[in-house]
PDB file of N, CA, C and O in Angstrom:
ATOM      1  N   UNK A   1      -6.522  -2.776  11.675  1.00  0.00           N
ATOM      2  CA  UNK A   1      -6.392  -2.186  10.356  1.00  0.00           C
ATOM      3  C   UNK A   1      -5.558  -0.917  10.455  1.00  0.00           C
ATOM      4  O   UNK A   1      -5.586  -0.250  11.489  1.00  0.00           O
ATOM      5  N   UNK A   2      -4.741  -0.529   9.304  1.00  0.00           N
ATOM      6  CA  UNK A   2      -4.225   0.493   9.342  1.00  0.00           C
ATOM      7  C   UNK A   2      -4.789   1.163   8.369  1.00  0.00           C
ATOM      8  O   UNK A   2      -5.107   0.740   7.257  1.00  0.00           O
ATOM      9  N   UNK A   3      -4.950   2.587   8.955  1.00  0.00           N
ATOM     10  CA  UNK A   3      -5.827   3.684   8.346  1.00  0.00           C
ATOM     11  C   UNK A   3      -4.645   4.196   7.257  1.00  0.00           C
ATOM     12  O   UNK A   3      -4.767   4.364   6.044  1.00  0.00           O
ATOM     13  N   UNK A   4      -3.508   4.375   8.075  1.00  0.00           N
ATOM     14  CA  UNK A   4      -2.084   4.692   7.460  1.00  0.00           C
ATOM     15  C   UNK A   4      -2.070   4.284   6.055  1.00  0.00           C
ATOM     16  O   UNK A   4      -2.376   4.981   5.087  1.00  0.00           O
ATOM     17  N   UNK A   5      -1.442   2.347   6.072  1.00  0.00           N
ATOM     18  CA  UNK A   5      -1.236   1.968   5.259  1.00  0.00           C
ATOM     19  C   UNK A   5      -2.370   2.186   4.037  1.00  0.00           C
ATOM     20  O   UNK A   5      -1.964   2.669   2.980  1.00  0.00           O
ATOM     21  N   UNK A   6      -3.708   1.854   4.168  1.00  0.00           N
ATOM     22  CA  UNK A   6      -5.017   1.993   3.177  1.00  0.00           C
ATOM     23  C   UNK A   6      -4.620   3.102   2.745  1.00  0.00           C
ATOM     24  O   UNK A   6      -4.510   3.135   1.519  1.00  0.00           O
ATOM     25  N   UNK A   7      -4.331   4.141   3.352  1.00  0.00           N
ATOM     26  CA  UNK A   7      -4.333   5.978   2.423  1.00  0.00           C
ATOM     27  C   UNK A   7      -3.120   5.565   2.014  1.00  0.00           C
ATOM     28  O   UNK A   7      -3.248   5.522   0.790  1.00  0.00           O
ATOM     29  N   UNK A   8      -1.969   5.218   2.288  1.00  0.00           N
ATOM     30  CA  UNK A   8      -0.589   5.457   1.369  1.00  0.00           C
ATOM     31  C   UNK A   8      -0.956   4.182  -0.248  1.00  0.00           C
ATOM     32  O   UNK A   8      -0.514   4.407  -1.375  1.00  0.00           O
ATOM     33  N   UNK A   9      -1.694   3.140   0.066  1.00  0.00           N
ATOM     34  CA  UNK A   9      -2.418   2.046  -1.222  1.00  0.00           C
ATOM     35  C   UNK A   9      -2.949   3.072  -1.886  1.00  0.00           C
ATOM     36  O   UNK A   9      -2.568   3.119  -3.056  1.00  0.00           O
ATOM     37  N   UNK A  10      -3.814   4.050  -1.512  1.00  0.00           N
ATOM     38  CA  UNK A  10      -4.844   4.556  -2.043  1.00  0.00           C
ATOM     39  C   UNK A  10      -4.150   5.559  -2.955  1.00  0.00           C
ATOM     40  O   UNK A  10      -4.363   5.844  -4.134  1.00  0.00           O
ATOM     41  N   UNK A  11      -3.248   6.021  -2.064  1.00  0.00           N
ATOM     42  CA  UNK A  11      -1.971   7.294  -2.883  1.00  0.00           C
ATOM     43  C   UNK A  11      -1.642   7.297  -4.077  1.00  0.00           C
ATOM     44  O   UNK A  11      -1.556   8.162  -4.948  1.00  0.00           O
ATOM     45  N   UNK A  12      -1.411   5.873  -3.997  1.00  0.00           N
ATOM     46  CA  UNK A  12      -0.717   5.378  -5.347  1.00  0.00           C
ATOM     47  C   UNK A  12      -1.066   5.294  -6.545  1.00  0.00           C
ATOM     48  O   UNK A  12      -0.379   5.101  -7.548  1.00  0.00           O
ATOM     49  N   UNK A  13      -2.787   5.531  -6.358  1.00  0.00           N
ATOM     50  CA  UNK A  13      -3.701   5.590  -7.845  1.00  0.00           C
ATOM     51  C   UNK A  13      -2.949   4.291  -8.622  1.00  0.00           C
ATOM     52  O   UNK A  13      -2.337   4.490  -9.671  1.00  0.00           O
ATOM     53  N   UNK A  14      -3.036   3.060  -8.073  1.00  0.00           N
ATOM     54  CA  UNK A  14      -2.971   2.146  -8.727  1.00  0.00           C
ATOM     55  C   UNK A  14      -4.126   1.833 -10.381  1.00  0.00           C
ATOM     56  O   UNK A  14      -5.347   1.730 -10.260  1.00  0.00           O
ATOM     57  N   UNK A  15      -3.600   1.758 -11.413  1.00  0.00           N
ATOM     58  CA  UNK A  15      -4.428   1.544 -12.340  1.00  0.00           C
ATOM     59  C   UNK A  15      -4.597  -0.132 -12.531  1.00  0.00           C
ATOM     60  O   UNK A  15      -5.486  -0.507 -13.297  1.00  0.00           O
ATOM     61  N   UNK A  16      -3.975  -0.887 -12.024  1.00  0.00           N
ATOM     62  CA  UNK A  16      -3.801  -2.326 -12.386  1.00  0.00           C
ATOM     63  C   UNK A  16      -5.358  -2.792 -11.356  1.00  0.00           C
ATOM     64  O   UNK A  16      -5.387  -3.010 -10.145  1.00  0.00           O
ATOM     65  N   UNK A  17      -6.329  -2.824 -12.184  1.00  0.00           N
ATOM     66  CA  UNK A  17      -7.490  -3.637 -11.656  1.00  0.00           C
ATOM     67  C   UNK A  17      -7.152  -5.173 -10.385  1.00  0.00           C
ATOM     68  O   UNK A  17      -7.840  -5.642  -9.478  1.00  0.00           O
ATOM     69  N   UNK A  18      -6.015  -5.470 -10.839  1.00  0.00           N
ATOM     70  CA  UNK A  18      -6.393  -7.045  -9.931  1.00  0.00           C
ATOM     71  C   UNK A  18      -5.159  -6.404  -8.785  1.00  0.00           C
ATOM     72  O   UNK A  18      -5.411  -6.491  -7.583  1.00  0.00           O
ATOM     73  N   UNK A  19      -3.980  -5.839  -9.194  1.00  0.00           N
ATOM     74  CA  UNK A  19      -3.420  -5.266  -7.837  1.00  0.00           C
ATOM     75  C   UNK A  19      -4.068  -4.332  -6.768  1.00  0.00           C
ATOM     76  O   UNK A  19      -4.089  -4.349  -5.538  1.00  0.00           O
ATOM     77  N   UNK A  20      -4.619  -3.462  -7.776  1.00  0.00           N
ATOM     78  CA  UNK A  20      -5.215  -2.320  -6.606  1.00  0.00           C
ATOM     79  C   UNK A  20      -6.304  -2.881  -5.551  1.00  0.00           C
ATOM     80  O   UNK A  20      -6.600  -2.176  -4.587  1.00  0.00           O
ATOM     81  N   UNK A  21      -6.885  -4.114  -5.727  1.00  0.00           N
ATOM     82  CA  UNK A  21      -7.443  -5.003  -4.772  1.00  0.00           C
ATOM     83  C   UNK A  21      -6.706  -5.922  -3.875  1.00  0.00           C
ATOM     84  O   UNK A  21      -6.977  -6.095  -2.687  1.00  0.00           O
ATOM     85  N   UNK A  22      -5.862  -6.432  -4.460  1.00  0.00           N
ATOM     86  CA  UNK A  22      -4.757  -7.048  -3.744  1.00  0.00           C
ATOM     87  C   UNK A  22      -4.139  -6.724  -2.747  1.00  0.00           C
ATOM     88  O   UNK A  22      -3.965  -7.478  -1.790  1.00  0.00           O
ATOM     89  N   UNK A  23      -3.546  -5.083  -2.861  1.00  0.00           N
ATOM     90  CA  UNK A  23      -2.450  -4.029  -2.240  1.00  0.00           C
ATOM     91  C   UNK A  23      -3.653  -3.493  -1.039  1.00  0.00           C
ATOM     92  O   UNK A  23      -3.318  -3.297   0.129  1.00  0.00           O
ATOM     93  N   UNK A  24      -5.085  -3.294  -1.530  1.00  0.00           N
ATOM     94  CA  UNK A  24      -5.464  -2.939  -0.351  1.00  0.00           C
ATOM     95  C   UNK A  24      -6.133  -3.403   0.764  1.00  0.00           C
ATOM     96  O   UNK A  24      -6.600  -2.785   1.721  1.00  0.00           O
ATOM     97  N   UNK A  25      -6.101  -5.250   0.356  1.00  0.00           N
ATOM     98  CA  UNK A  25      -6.328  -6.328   1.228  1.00  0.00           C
ATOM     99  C   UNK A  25      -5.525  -6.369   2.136  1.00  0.00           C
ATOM    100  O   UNK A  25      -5.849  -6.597   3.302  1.00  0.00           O
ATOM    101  N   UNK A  26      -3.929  -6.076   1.607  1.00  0.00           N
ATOM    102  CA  UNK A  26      -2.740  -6.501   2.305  1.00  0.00           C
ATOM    103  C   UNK A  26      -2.856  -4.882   3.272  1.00  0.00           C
ATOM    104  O   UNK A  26      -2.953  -5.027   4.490  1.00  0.00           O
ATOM    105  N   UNK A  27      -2.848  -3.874   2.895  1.00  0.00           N
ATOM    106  CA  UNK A  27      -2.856  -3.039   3.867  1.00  0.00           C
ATOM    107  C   UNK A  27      -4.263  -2.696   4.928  1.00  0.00           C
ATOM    108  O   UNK A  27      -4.263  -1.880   5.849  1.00  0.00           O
ATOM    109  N   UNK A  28      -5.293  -3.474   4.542  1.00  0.00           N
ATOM    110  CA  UNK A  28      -6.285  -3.567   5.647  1.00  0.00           C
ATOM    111  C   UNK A  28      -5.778  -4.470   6.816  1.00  0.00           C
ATOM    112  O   UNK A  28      -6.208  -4.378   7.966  1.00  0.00           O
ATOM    113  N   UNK A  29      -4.749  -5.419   6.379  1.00  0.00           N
ATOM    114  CA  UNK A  29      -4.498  -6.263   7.162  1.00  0.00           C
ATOM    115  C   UNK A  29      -2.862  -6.028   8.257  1.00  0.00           C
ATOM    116  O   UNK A  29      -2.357  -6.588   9.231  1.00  0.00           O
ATOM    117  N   UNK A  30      -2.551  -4.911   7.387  1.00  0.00           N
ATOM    118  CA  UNK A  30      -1.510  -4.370   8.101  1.00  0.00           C
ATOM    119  C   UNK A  30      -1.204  -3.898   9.551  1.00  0.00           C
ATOM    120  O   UNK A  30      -1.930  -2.906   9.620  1.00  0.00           O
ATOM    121  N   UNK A  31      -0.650  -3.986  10.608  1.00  0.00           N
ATOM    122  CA  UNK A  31      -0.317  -3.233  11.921  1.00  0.00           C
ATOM    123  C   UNK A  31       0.234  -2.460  11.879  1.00  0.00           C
ATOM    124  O   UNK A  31       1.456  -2.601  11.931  1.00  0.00           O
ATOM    125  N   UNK A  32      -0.300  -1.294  11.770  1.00  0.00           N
ATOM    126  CA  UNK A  32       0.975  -0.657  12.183  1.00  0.00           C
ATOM    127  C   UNK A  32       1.029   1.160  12.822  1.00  0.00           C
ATOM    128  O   UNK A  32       0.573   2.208  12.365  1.00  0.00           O
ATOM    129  N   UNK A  33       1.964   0.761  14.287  1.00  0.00           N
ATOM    130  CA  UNK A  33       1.421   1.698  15.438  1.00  0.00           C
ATOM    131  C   UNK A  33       1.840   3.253  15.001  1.00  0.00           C
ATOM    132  O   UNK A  33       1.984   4.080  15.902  1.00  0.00           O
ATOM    133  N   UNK A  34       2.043   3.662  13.538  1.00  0.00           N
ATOM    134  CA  UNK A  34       2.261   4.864  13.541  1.00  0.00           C
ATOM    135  C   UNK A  34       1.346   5.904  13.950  1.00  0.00           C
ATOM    136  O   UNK A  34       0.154   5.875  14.257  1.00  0.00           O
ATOM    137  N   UNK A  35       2.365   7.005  13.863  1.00  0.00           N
ATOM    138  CA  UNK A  35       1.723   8.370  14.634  1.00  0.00           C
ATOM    139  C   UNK A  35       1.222   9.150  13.428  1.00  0.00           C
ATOM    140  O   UNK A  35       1.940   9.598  12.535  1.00  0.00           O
ATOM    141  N   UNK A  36      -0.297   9.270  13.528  1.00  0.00           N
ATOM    142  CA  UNK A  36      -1.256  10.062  12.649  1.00  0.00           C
ATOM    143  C   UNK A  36      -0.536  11.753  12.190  1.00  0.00           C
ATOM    144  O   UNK A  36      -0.713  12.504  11.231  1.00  0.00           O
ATOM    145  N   UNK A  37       0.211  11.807  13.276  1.00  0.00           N
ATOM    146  CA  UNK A  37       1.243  13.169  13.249  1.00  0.00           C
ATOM    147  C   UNK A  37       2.274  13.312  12.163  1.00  0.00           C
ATOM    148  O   UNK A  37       2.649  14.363  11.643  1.00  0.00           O
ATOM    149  N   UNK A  38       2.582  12.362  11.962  1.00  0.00           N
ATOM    150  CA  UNK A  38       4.026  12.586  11.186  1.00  0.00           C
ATOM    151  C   UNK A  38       3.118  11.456   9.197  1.00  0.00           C
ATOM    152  O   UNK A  38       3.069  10.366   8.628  1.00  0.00           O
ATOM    153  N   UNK A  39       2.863  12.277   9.149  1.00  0.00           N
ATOM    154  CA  UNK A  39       2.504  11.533   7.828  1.00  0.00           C
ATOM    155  C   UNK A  39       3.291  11.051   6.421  1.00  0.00           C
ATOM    156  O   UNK A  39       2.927  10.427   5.424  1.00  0.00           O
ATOM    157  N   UNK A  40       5.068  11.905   7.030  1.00  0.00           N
ATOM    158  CA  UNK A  40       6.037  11.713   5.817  1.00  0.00           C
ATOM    159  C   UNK A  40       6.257   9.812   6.195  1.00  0.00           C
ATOM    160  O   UNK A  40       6.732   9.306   5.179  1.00  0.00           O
ATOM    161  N   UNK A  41       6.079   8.897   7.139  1.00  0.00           N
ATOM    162  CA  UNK A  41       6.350   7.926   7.664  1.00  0.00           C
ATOM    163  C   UNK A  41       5.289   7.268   6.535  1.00  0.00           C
ATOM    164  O   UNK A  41       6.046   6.758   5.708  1.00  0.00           O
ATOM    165  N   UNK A  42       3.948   7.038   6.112  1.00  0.00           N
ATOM    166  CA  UNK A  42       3.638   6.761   5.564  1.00  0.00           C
ATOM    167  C   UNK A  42       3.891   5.688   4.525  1.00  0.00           C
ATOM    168  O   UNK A  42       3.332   4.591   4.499  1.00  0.00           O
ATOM    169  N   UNK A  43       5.033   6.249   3.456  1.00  0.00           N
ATOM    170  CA  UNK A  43       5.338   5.557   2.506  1.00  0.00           C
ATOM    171  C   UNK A  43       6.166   4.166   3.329  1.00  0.00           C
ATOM    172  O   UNK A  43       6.193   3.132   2.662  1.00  0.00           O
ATOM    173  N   UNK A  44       6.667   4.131   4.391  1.00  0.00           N
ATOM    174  CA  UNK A  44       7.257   2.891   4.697  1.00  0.00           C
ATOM    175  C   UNK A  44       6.307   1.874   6.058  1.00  0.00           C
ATOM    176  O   UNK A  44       6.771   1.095   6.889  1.00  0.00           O
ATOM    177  N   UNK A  45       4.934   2.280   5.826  1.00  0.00           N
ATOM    178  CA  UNK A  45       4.147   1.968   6.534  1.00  0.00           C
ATOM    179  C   UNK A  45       4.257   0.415   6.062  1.00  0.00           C
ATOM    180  O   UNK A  45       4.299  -0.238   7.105  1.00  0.00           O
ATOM    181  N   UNK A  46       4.323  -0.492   4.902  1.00  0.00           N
ATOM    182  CA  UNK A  46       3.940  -1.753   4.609  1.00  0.00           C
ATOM    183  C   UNK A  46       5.389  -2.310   4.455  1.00  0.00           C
ATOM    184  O   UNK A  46       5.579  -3.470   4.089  1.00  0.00           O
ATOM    185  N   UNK A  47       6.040  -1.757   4.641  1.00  0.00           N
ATOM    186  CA  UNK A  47       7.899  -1.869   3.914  1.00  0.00           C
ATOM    187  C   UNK A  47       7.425  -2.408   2.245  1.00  0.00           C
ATOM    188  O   UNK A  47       7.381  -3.552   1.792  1.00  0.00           O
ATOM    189  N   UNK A  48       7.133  -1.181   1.636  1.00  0.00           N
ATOM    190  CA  UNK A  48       6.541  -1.458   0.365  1.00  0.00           C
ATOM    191  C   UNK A  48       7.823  -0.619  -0.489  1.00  0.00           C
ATOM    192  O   UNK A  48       7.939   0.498   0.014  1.00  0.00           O
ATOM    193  N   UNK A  49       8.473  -0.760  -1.237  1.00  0.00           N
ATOM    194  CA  UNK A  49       9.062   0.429  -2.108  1.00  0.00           C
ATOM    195  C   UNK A  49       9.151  -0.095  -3.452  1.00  0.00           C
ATOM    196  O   UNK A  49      10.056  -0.871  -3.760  1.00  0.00           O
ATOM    197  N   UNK A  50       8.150   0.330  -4.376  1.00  0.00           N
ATOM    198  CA  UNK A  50       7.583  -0.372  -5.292  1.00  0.00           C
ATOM    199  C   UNK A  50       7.771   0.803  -6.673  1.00  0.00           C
ATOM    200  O   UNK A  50       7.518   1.892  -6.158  1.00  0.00           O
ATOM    201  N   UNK A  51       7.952   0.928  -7.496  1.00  0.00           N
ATOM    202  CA  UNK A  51       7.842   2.077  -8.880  1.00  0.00           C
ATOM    203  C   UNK A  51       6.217   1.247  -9.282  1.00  0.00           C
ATOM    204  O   UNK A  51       5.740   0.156  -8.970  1.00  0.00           O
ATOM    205  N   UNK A  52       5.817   2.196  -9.965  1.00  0.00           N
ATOM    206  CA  UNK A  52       4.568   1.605 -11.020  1.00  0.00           C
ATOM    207  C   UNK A  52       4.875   0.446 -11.789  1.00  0.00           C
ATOM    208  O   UNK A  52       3.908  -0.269 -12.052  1.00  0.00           O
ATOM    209  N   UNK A  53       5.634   0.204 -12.078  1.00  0.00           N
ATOM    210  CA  UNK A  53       6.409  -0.498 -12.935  1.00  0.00           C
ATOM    211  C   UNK A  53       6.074  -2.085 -12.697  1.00  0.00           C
ATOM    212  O   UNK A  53       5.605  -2.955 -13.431  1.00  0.00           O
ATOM    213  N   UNK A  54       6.663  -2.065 -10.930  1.00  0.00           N
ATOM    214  CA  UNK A  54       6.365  -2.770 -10.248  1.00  0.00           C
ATOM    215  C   UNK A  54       4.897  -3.906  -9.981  1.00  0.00           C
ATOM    216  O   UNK A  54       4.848  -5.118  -9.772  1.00  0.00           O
ATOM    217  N   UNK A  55       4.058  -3.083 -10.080  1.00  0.00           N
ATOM    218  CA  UNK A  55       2.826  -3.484  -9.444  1.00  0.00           C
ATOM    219  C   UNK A  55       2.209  -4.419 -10.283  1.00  0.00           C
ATOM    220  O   UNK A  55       1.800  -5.427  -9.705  1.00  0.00           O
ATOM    221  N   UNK A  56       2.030  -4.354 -11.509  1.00  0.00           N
ATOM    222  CA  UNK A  56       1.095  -4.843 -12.677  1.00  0.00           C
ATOM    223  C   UNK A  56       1.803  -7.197 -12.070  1.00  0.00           C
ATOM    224  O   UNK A  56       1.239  -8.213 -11.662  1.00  0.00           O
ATOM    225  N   UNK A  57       3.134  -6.800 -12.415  1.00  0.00           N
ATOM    226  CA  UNK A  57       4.351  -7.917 -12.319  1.00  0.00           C
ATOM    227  C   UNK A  57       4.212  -8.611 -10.721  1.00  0.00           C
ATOM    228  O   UNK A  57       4.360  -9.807 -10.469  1.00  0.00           O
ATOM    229  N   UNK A  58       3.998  -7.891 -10.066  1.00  0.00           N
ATOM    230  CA  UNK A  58       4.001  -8.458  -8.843  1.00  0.00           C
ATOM    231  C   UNK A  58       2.213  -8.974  -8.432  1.00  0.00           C
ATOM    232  O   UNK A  58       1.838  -9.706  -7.516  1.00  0.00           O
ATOM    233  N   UNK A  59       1.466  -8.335  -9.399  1.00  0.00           N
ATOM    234  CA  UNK A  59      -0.076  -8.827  -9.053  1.00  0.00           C
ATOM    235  C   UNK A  59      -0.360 -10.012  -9.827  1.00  0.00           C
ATOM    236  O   UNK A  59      -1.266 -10.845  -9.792  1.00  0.00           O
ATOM    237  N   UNK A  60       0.501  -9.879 -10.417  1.00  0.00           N
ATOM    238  CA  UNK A  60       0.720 -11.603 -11.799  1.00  0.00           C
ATOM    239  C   UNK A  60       1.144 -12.738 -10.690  1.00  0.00           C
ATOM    240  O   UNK A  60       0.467 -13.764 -10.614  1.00  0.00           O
ATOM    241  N   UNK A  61       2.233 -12.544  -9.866  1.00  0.00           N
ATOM    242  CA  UNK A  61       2.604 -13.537  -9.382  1.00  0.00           C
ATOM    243  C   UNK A  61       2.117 -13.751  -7.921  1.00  0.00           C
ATOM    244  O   UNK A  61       2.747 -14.458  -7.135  1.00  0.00           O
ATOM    245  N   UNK A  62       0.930 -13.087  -7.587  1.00  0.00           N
ATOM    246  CA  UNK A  62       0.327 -12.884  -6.408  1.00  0.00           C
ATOM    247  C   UNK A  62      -0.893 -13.656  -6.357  1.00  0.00           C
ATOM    248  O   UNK A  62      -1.608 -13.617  -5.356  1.00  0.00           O
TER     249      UNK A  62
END
């Protein structure tokens, strides 16, 4: 599990009820060997680059 990815899901204050479960399935399930040090790395922890906009549309087709 990545501790990483879950806090950068969590960041996002997703309001979309069926994504914000979705997004943080996919980042429990994530690898990834970053360094707890550098926390600007974060946002490209899932190769996610998503606007709000995004999320509602992509949990439709998920």
């Amino acid at each position: 599990m990545s501790t990483h990815a879950v806090e950068y899901v969590r960041s996002l204050q997703i309001a979309d009820d069926i994504a914000r479960p979705v997004f943080l399935l996919l980042a429990k399930r994530t690898h990834t060997p970053g360094d707890a040090r550098r926390p600007e790395d974060v946002p490209e922890v899932m190769g996610l680059d998503l606007r709000p906009g995004d999320i509602p549309v992509l949990a439709l087709r998920a």
